[in-house]
C-alpha atoms as an extended CHARMM CRD file, in Angstrom:
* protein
*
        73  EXT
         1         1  UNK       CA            101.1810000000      129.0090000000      110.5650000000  PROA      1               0.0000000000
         2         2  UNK       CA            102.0860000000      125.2080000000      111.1920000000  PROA      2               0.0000000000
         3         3  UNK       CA            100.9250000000      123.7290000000      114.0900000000  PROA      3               0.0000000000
         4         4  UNK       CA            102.7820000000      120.9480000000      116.1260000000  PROA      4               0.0000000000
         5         5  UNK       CA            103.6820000000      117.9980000000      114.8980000000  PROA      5               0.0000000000
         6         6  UNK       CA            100.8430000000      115.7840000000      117.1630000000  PROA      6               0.0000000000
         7         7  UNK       CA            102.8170000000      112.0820000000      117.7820000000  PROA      7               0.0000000000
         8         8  UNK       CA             99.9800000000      110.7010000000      119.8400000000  PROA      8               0.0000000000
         9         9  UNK       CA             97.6330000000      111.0030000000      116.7540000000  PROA      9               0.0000000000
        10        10  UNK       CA             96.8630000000      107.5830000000      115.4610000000  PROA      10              0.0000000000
        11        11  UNK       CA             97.7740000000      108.3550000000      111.5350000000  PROA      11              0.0000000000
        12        12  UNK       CA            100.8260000000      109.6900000000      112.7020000000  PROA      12              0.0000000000
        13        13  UNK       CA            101.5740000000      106.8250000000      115.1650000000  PROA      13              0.0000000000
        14        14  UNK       CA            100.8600000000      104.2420000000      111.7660000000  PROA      14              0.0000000000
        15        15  UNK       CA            103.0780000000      106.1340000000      109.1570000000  PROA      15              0.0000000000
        16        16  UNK       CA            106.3110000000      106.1230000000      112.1490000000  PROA      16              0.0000000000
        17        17  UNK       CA            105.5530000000      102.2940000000      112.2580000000  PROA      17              0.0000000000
        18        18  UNK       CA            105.5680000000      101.6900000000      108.4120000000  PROA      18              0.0000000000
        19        19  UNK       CA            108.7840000000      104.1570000000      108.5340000000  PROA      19              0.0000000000
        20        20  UNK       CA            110.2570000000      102.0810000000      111.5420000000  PROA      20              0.0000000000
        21        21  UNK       CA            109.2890000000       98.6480000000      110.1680000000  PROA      21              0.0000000000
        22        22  UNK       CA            110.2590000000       99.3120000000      106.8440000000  PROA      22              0.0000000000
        23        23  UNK       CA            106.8230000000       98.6110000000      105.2890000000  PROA      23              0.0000000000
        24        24  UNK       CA            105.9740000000       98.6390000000      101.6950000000  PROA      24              0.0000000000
        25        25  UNK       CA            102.5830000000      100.5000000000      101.0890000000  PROA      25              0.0000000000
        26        26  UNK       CA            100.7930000000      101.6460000000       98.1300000000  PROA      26              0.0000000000
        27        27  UNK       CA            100.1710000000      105.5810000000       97.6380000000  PROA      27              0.0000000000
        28        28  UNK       CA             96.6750000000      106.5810000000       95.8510000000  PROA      28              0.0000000000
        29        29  UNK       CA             96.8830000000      109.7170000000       94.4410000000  PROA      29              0.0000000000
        30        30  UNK       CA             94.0540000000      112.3390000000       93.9070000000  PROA      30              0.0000000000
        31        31  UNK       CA             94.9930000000      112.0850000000       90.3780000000  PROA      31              0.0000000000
        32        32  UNK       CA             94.6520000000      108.6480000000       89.8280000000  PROA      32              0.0000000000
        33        33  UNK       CA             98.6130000000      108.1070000000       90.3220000000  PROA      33              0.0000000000
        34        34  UNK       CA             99.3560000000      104.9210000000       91.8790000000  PROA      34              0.0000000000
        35        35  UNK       CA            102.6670000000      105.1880000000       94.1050000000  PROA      35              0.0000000000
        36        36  UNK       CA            104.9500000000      101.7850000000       95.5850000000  PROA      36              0.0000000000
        37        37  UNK       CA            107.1260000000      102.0810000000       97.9970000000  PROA      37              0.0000000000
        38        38  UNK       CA            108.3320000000      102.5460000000      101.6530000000  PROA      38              0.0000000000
        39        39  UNK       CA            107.9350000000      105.6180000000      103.3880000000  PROA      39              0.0000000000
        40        40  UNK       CA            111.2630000000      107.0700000000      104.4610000000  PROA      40              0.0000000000
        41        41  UNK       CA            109.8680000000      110.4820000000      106.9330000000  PROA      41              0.0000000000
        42        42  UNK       CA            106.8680000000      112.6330000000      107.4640000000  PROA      42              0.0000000000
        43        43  UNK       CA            106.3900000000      116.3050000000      108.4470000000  PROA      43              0.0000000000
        44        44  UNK       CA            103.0970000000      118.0940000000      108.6590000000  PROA      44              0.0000000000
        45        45  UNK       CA            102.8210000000      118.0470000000      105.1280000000  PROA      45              0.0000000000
        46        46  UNK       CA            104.5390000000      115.9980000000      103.0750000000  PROA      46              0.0000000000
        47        47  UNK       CA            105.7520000000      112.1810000000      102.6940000000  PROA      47              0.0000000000
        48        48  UNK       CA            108.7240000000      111.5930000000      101.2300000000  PROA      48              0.0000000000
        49        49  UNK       CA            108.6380000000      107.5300000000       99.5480000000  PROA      49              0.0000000000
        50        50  UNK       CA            111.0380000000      105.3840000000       98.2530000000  PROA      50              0.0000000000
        51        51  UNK       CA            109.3920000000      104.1970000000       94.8940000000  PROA      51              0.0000000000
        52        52  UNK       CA            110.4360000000      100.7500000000       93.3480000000  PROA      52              0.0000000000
        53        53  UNK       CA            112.6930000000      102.2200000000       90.8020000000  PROA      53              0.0000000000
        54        54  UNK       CA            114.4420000000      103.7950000000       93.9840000000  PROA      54              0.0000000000
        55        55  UNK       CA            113.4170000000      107.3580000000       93.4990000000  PROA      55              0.0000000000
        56        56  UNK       CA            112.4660000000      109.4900000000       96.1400000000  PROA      56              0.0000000000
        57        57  UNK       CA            109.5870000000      111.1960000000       95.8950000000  PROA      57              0.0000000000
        58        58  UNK       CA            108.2750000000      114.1190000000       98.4210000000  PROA      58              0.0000000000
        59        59  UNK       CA            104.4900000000      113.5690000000       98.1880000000  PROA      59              0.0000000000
        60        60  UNK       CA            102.1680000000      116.3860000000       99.6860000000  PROA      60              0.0000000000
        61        61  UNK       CA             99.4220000000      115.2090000000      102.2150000000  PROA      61              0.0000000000
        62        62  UNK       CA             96.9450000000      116.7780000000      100.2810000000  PROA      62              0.0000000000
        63        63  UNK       CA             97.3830000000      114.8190000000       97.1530000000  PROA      63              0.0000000000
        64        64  UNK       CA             96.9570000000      111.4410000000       98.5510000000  PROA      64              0.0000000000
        65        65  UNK       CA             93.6670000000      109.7230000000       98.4900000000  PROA      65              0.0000000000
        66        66  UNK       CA             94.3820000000      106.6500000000      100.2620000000  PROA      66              0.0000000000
        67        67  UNK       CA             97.3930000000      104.6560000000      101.5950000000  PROA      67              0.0000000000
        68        68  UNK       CA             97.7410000000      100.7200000000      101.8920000000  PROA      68              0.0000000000
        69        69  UNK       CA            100.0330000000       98.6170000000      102.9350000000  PROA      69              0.0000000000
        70        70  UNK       CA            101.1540000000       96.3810000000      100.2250000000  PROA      70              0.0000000000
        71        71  UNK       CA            100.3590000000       93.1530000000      100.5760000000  PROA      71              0.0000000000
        72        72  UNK       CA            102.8900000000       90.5600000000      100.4190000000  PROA      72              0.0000000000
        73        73  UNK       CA            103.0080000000       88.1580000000       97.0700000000  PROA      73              0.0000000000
């Protein structure tokens, strides 16, 4: 059963403001994976980014360890 999508939460409220602004952010994987990109949308349980080589990729929640914002060079 999925539950509602909660807007007021404050991880939610920071991934619509890297979506809104455009952001670039670095995706840790559980695996090790490192992902680079902007996030384009979130649902309950997936991202879907926009890598550097301009593929989309739908990443699950559950398989992310950490997520940064990139930091500008």
């Amino acid at each position: 059963m999925l539950t509602e999508f909660d807007t007021s939460l404050p991880s939610i409220k920071q991934i619509q403001n890297l979506i809104k602004e455009k952001t670039s952010v670095e995706l840790k994987l559980i695996t090790g994976d490192v992902i680079t990109g902007t996030v384009l949308w979130q649902d309950l349980q997936c991202f879907c980014v926009m890598a550097e080589d301009n593929q989309k990729i739908t990443i699950f929640k559950r398989a992310i360890a950490y997520l940064k914002v990139k930091s500008e060079e």
